[in-house]
N, C-alpha and C positions, 0 to 999 in steps of 0.2 A: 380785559383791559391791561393787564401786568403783560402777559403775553404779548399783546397787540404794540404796548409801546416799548418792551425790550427790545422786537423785532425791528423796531422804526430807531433804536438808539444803541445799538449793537456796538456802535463804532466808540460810542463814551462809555458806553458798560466793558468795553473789552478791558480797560486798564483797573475796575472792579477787580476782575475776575482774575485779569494775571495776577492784578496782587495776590490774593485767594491762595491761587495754584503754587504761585514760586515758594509762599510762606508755610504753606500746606509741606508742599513738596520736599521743603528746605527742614521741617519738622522731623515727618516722616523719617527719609533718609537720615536723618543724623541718630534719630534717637534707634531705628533698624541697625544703622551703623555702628553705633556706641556701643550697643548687645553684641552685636557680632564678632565685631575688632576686640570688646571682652574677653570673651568667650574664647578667642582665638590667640589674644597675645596670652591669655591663662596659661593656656594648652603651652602656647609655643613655651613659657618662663618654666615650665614643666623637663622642658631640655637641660637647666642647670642641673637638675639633679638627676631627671631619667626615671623618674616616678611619681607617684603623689604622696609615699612617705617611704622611712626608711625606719628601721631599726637598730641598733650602733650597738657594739659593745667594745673595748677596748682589752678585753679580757673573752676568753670562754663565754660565754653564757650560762650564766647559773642557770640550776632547774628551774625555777621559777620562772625566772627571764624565757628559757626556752620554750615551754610552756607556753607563754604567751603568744610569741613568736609563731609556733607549729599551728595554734590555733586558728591564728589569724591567716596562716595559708599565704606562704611567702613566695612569689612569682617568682625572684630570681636570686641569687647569692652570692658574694663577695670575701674575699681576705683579701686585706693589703697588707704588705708593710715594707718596712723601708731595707733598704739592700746594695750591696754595690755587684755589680754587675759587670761580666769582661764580653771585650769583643775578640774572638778567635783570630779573624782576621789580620790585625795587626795589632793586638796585644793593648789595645785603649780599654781604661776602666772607668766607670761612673756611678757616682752613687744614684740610684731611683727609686720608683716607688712601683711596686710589684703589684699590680691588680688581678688577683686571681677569680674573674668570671665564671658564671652558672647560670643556666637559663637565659628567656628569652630580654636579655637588657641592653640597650635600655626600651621603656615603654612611650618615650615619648623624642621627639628626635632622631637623631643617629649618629652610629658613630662615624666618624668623615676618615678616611683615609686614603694613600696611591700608594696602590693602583685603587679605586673605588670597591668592585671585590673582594678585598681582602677582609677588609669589616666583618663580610656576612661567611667567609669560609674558613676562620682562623679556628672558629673551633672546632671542625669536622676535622680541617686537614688537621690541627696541633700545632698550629706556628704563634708567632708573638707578632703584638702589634706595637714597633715601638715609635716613640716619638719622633717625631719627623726631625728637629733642628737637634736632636743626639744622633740622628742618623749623618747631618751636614757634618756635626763638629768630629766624627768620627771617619768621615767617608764611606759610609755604612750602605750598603741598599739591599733593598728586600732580596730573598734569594741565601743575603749571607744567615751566618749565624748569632748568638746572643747565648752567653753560657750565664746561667742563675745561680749561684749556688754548685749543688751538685746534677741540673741539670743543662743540659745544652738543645734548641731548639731552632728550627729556622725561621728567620723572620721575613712573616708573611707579605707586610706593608708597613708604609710610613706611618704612624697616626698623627694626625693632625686636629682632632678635635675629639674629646666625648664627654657626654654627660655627666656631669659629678664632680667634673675637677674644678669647679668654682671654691671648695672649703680650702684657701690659700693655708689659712693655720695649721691644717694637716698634710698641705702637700709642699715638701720638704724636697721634693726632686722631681725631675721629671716624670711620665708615667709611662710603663710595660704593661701594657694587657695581655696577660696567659690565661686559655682555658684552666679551670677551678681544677679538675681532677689531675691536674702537672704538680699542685702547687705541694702537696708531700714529697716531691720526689727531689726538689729542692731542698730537703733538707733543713732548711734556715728556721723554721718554725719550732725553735728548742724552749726549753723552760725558762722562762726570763723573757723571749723575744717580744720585743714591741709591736703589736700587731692589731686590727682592727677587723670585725665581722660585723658587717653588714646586711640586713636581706630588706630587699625592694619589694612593694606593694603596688600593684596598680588598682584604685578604690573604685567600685561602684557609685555610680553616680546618687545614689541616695545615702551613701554612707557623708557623714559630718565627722569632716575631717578635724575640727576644732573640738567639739564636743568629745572623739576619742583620745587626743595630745592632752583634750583636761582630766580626759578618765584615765587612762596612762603612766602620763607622763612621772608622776609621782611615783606608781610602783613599781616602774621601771625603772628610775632616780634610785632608792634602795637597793637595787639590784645592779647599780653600779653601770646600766644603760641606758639609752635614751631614743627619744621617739623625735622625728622630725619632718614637718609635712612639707608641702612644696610651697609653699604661702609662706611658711618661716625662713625655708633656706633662700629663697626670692626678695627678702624683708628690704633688702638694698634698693630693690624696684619696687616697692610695693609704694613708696608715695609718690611717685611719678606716675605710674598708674595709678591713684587715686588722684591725683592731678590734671592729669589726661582726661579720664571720667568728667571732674569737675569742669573742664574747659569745652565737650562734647555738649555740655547740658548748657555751658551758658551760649555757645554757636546755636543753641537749638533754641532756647529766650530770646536771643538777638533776632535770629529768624524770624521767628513768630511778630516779633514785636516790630519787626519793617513792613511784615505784612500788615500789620493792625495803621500803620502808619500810612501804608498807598491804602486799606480800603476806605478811613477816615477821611482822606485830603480827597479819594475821589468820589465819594457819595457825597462827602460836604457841597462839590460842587454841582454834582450830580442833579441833587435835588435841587438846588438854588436853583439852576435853570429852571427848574420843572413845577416853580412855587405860580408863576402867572397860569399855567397848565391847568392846575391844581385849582385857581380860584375860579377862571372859567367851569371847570366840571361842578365845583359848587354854585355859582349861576344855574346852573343846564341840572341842579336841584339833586346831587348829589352829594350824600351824611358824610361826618368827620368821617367814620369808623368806614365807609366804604375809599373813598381816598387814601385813607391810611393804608389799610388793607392791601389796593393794588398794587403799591410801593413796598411793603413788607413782603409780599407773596412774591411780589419780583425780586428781592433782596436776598429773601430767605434762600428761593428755590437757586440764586445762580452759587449762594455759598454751598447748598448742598452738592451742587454740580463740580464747581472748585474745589472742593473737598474732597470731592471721589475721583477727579481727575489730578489731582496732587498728591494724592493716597498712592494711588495707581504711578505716578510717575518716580515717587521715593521708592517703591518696591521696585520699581525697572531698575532705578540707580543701581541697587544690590548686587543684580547681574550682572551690570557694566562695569563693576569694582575691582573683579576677579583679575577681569583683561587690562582694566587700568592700573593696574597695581602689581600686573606679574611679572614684571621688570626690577621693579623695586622689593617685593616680597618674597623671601627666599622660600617660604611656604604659600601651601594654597589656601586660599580663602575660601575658609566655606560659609556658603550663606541660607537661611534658615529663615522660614518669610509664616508669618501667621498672622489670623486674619485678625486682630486685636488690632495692630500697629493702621489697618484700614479703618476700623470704626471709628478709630480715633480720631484718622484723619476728617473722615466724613463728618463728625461731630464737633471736631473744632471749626473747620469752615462753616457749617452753618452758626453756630454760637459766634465765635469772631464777628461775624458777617453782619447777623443781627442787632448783637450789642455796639460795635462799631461805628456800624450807622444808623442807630436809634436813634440818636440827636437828633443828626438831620433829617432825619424820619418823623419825628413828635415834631419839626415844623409843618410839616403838611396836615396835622391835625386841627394847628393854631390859624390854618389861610383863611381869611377871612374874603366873602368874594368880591370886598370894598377894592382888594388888593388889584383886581383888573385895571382900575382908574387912577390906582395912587401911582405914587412916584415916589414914594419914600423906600430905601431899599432894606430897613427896619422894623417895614410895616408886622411880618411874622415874626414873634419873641416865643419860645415855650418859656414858661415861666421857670421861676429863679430852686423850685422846689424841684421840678424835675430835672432840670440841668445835673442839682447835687445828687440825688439820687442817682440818675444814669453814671456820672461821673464815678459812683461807691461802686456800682456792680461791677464796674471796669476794673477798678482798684482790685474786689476780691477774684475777679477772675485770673489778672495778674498772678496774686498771690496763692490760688489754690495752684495755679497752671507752676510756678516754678517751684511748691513746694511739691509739685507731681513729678518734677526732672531731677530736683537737689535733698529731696525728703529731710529739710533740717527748717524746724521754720523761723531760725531766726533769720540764717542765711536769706531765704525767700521772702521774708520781710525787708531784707537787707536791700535784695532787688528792686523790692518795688517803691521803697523810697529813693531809693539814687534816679528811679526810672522820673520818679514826679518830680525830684528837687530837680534835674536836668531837663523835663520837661516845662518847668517853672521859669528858672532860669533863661531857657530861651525866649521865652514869650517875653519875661519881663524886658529881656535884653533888646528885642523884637520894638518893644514898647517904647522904651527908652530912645533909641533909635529913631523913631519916627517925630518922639517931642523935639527932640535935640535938634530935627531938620525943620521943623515948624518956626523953634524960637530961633535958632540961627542961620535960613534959608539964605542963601548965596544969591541975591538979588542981580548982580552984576554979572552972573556969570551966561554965557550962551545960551542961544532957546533949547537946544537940542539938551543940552546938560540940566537945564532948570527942570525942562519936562522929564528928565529921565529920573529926577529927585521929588519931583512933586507925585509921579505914579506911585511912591511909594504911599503915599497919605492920602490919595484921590476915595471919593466914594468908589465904594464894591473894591475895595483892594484887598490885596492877598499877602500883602509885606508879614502880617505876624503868623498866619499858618503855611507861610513856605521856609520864612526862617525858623519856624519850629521844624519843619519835617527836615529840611535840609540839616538842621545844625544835628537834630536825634538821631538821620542818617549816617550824618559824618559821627558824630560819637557814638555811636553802636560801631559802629566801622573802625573807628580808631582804636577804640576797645579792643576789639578782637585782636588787633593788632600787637599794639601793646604786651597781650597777655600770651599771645601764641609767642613771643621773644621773651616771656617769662618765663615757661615750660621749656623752649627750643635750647633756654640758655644752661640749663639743668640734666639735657640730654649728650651731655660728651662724655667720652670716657677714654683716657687715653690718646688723645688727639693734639696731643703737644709735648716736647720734650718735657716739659712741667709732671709726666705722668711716668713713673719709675714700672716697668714691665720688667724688669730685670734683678730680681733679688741675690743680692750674695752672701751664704754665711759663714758660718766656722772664721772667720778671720780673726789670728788670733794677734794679739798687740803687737810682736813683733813685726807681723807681715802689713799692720795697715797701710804706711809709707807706700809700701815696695807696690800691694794691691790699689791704691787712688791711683798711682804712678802708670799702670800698667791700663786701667781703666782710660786715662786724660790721654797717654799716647794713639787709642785706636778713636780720638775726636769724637768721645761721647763722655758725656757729665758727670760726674760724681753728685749726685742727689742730696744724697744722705749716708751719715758715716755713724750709727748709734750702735751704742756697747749695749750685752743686753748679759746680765745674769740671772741664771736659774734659781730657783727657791721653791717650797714649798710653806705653807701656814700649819703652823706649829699649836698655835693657841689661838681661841676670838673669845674677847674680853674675859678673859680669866680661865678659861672651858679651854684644854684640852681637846684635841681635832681628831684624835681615837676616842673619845669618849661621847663626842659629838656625835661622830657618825655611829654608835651606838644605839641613839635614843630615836627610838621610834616614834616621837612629837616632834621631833625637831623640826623647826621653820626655812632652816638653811638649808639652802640646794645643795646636792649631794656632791654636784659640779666640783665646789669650792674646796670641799674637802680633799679631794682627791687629786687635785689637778696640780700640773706642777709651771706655776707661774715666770713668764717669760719676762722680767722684769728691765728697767733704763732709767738713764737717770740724766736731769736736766734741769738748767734754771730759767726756761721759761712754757710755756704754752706755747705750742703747734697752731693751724690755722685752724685743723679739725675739730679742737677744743673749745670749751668756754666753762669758766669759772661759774658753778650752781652754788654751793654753801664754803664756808668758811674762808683761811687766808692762803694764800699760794705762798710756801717758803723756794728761794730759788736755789741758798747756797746755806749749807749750816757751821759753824765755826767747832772745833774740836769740844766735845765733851758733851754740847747741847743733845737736849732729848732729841731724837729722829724723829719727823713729823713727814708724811707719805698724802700724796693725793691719787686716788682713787675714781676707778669710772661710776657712773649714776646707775649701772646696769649690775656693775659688783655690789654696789652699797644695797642696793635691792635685793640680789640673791642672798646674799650674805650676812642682812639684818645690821648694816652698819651705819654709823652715825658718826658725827664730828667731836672728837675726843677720846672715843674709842681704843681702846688698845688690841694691838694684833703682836703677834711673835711669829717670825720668818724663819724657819730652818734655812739658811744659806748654806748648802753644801756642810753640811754640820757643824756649823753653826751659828747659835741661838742669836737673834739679835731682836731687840725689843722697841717696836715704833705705835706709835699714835699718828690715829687719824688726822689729818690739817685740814685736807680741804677734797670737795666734792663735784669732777668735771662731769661737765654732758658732752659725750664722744660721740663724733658722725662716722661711724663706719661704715657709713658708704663711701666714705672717700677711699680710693683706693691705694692706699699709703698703709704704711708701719703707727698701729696707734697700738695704747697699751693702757691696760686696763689701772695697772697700778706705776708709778712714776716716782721716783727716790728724789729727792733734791740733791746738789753737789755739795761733795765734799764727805760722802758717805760709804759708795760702794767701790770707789775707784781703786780698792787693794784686793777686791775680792775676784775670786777667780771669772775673768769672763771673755767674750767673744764679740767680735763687732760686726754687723751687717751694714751691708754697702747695697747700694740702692740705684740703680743707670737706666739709662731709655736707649735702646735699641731700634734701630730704628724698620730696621728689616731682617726678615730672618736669616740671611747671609754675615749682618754686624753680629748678629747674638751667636751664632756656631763661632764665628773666627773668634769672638772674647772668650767664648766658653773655651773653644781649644787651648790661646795662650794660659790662662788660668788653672787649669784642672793640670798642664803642664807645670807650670811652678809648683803650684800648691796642692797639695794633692789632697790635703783634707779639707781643699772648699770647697762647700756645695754651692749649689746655683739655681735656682729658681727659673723658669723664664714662665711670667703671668698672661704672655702671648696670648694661649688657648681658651684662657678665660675671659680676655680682652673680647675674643674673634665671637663667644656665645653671646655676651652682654650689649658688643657693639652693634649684632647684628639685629638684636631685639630694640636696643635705643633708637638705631636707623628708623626702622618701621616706624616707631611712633613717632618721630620726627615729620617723617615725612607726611603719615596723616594727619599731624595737627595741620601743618601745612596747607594740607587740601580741605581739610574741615574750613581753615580760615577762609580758604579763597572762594568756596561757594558759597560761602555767607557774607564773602566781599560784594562778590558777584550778586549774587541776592538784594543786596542795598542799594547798587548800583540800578539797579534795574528799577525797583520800586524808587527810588531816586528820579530816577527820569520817569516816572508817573504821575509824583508828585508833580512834579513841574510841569511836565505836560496839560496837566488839570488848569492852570491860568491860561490856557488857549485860548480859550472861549469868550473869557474876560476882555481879552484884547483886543481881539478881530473888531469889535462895533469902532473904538476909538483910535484904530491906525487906521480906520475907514473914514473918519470923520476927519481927520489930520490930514489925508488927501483927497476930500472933497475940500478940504479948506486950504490947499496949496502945496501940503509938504512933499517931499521927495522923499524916494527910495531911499536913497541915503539919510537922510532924518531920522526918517521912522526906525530904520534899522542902528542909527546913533543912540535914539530914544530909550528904547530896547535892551541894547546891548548895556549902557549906564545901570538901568535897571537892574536887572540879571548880575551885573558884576557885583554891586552893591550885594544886594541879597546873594549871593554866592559865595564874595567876602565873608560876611558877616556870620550866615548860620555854619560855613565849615570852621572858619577860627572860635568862635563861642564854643562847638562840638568840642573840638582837637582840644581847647583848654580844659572841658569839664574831663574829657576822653583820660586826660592824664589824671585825674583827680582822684577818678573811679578805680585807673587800671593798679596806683598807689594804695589805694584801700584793698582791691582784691588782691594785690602782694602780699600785700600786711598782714591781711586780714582771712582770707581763705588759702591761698596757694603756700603762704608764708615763705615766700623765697624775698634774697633781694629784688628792687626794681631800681635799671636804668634804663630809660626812657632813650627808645630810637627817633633820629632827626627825619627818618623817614616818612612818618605822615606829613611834617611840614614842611617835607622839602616835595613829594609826591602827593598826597592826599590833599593841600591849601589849594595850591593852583588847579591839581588835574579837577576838583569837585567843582573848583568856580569855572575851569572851562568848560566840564560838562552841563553848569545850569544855566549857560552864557550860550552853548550849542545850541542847548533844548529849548533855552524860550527864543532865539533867533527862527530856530524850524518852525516857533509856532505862528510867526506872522509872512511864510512863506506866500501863506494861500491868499493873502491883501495883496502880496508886491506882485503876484503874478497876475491880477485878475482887475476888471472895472472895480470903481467902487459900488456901481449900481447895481453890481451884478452879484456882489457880496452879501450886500445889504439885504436885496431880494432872496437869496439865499440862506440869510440867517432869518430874516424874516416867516 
């Protein structure tokens, strides 16, 4: 019998089953997706540094340290350090930064250069690979030469990009890449020189790469080095992908939850038809439990069918991602398919399937087979105990289903009340709605419009479960929306003169004038103009910083001790900032004690607190301040921030240097400023953050663009189960636009009738959605993504109208088959 009548109902079970498939499908692929695009921007953020960890020392490497080092089995090897460097050719000099290469580096990425080439032959042949815009600003091209020191080399290629040069703090000039075994001959590596060794690791995929930075990193710290994985020096990105993540899992709840929405709204109606069915079979002496049964077994068996064929269609997507995507993804997408992500699916469409339309399913238990004769369209109630029950298993399935995507269970609690209070919401609103036309019903107005107001309250109406599915649709829809310009708005980097690519230092007080002066004539901005002077910490609260790094308990990171602080001064807070403990001093008057604000990430390594005393070696000499106050620093933004910050009226006699700050806008502007510059001033160096801009930008693009796509198929997904929903009042209509033209009315009537209808309900469940939609999209700002939210005009200048024309299209197609046909001929037909 289940068999016999799916066969015969094929045409109303079909929108079952899409739902099924799209919500299946829509699952599948996001959550396939989400691991993959993982998995693969990982890899790709792996190109900032060219490994999955490094080892640092800024010194030799103690035995110890070494030791370690050799153990661990270091794929490839580095010295840098900083240098000036002439060009034979026509006698140009600039300072850089000497990267002396070993081995196969980098392990992830590549290095980009022109000729392309040159990358992979520079160390066979012995030439140099130098930066591309010191090539412009010099008129330099591969072929010439590049004298080091005391050695001289030919340069192989431009470089334009490689791995590692994201640590802006360390990179102080452009970058030279020379084979490792030139770099003695250079000379330049004397006793005193500033210099850095590095050796890159590429880790086996079972090594825990956290687990080792926590075993490490401390006896490294002693030894005056340091361990750094690819997750740490990535940290800038790392909450946009976990954002991203976040925004994958709720496209994939959304999903799921428009499919639960068309399989509800279509078995709801499904079975309604099928209750008079139902009580004849009980006549003709047929038990609850077998009635039930051929409607279960028909329910069950098409979710398990929708489930294997929406399994199956997210795994296809995978494939198609590659080709869709190789335009925009400057890498390749690899995709990786096991059979878990199918059982899943097979297991959720039948669960959905069944709990979904249990409801209406426990009506055909309650048919009693008085119901052939009645006329009451009430006659079948399941009672009020099963209803809440059905209703609980729904709830915890919600709730295991999003603590299965988001693993936090408040969060997932979070979900599934917003899901019911906006599920509530509509209905009440729904409710509301329909009293409001009863007590205030427009008497006077046209028959075509009174009837198009009164089908909303008429017995067997659909006014509160199409304005719920519609309004649920439109606000899961809005949502996404909303939250994909929450994320999108977080993914720029560099894309406005607002974004300083261009650093300049050494400027010394005399040359500031003459240097804005020289920047504002070639029609680019003077940013930022901040003085910065050197220091080193002398004392922390009372403790000597040679006695400190002595003691073998010590809590404070070795960092601090050692490091020689780049220090500014200023009377107020930056945009990057924000005031955490105590008072911000802006300006101090002669004689007052010096009070210093401090980053949250110093106060931590350093064990400090608000009143604290610290003692600054200023170029020799001693000067004595207390803690004031404790900022939280975004360094992700990509600007000049600084860990410790002097108030005015303190350091302005002490020896120091200014950095200037400019956007360039193509690497043509940035040669020509570098040329006039490095012409005047000979001891300013220059920065350009370009190369690091082209790795970061090229990895923000990608995720841009698949949030993007994430959104649209989960728009698309709505859209569709959208016109399901609405679809399902088909059936409802057909008898009474049949009986409106046996009783006289016209084509145009019915279709006036109608169209009132629809607009209403159209109206009402997308503006209710879109209202709650902002409500939600503010709380999950707030509250999980933690970014600002402002609210785009685009769903209610796109999403209002275009939703009420679509449920204004859909219920007009539904009463095509009245206007085209007899009514006798309908009749007999639905009959």
């Amino acid at each position: 019998m289940a068999w016999r009548d799916a066969k015969a109902s094929k045409v109303r079970l079909l929108l079952f089953i899409a739902s099924i498939i799209l919500g299946i499908a829509a699952v599948v692929s996001i959550q396939l997706f989400s691991t993959n695009l993982k998995d693969n921007i990982q890899s790709q953020s792996k190109t900032l540094m060219g490994a999955d960890f490094i080892i640092d020392s800024r010194q030799e490497p103690t035995a110890r340290a070494k030791a370690i080092i050799d153990s661990l089995n270091p794929d490839a090897s580095e010295v840098n350090f900083v240098s000036m460097v002439a060009f034979p050719k026509n006698g140009g000099s600039k300072l850089v930064k000497v990267r002396g290469l070993e081995g196969n580096f980098p392990f992830y990425g590549k290095i980009k250069s022109e000729p392309e080439t040159a990358a992979s032959v520079y160390q066979e042949s012995g030439g140099a690979l130098v930066d591309a815009t010191l090539l412009l600003q010099f008129n330099i091209k591969p072929g010439d030469s590049i004298k080091i020191g005391a050695l001289t080399l030919p340069i192989s290629g431009a470089l334009k990009s490689i791995p590692g040069s994201s640590a802006i703090a360390s990179s102080v000039a452009p970058p030279v890449v020379i084979p490792y075994r030139f770099v003695e001959a250079t000379e330049l590596l004397q006793f005193g020189s500033r210099k850095e060794y590095q050796y890159f690791y590429k880790a086996s995929d079972t090594l825990n790469l956290k687990r080792l930075e926590d075993k490490l990193e401390p006896i490294l710290d002693l030894e005056n080095a340091d361990l750094d994985t690819h997750t740490s020096t990535t940290r800038r990105l790392g909450k946009r992908y976990e954002n991203v993540g976040r925004f994958l899992n709720l496209a994939a709840f959304i999903a799921l939850l428009l499919g639960c929405i068309g399989i509800a709204s279509s078995v709801h109606i499904y079975i309604k038809e099928k209750l008079s069915a139902i009580a004849v079979l009980k006549c003709m002496g047929a038990s609850r439990g077998q009635s039930f049964l051929i409607f279960l077994i028909q329910i069950a068996g098409i979710g398990v069918i929708g489930g294997l064929v929406g399994s199956l269609i997210g795994v296809a997507l995978q494939f198609v991602f590659p080709y869709l995507l190789k335009d925009f993804l400057p890498f390749t997408l690899e995709i990786t398919i096991s059979v878990q992500p199918i059982a899943i699916g097979i297991f959720l469409g039948f669960f959905m399937s069944v709990l979904f339309a249990l409801l209406p399913l426990l009506r055909t238990w309650f048919v009693s087979p008085l119901d052939v004769l009645r006329v009451n369209v009430n006659a079948s109630q399941e009672p009020q105990k099963i209803r809440v029950l059905v209703y609980g298993a729904i709830l915890v399935f919600l709730f295991l289903f999003s603590l299965w995507l988001i693993k936090d269970a408040w969060y997932a609690a979070g979900f599934v009340l917003a899901t019911v209070f906006t599920f509530s919401m509509l209905a009440l609103v729904a409710l509301a709605f329909i009293k409001t036309i009863k007590r205030f019903f427009p008497k006077h107005w046209n028959f075509t419009a009174r009837q198009g107001l009164l089908n909303l309250f008429r017995p067997n109406n659909q006014t509160v479960v199409l304005v719920v599915a519609i309004g649920l649709g439109t606000f899961l829809i809005s949502t996404l929306y909303f939250t994909k310009d929450i994320l999108l708005a977080k993914t720029e980097v560099g894309q406005s003169t607002k974004n300083a690519n261009i650093i300049i230092l050494d400027v010394q007080p005399n040359q500031r004038e003459a240097v804005a002066k020289s920047i504002t004539s070639q029609n680019l901005p003077v940013l930022d103009n901040i003085p910065l002077v050197t220091m080193r910490m002398h004392s922390l609260k009372g403790r000597l910083v040679n006695d400190i790094r002595q003691d073998s308990t010590r809590q404070i990171r070795g960092w601090i001790l050692n490091h020689e602080f780049r220090t500014t001064y200023r009377d107020s807070l930056i945009a990057s900032e924000e005031l955490l403990e105590g008072k911000w001093t802006p300006r101090l008057k002669p004689d007052e004690p010096v009070t210093i604000s401090i980053s949250d990430n110093l106060a931590s390594d350093a064990k400090l607190t608000i009143g604290d005393a610290v003692v600054f070696n200023v170029q020799g000499v001693l000067m004595e301040t207390t803690v004031g106050s404790i900022r939280k620093v975004d360094w992700s933004q990509m600007q000049l921030n600084f860990s410790i910050v002097f108030p005015e009226g303190v350091l302005e006699q002490a020896p120091q240097f200014n950095v200037f700050t400019t956007s360039a806008p193509n690497e043509t502007s940035s040669a020509t400023l570098q040329q006039d510059l490095v012409a005047k001033y000979p001891n300013v160096s220059i920065i350009d953050l370009r190369q690091i801009y082209t790795i970061i930008e090229d990895i923000l693009d990608k995720v841009s663009w698949i949030i993007n796509f994430m959104a649209f198929f989960s728009i698309l997904t709505g859209v569709i189960v959208l016109i399901g929903s609405v679809r399902t009042s088909k059936y409802q209509r057909i008898k009474e636009s049949v009986l409106l033209r046996t009783l006289g009315a016209k084509n145009k009537h019915i279709l006036q009738i109608s169209a009132l209808e629809y607009v209403f309900l159209g109206l009402l469940g997308s503006l209710v959605g879109m209202l709650l939609a902002l409500i939600s999209s503010l709380c999950l700002a707030v509250f999980v993504f933690k970014e600002p939210f402002l609210p785009s005009s685009t769903p209610f200048l796109v999403f209002l109208p275009g939703i009420t024309l679509l449920v204004l299209g859909i219920g007009l197609s539904n009463i095509q088959t009245v206007l085209r046909s007899s009514p006798l001929e309908i009749l007999r037909r639905e009959g």
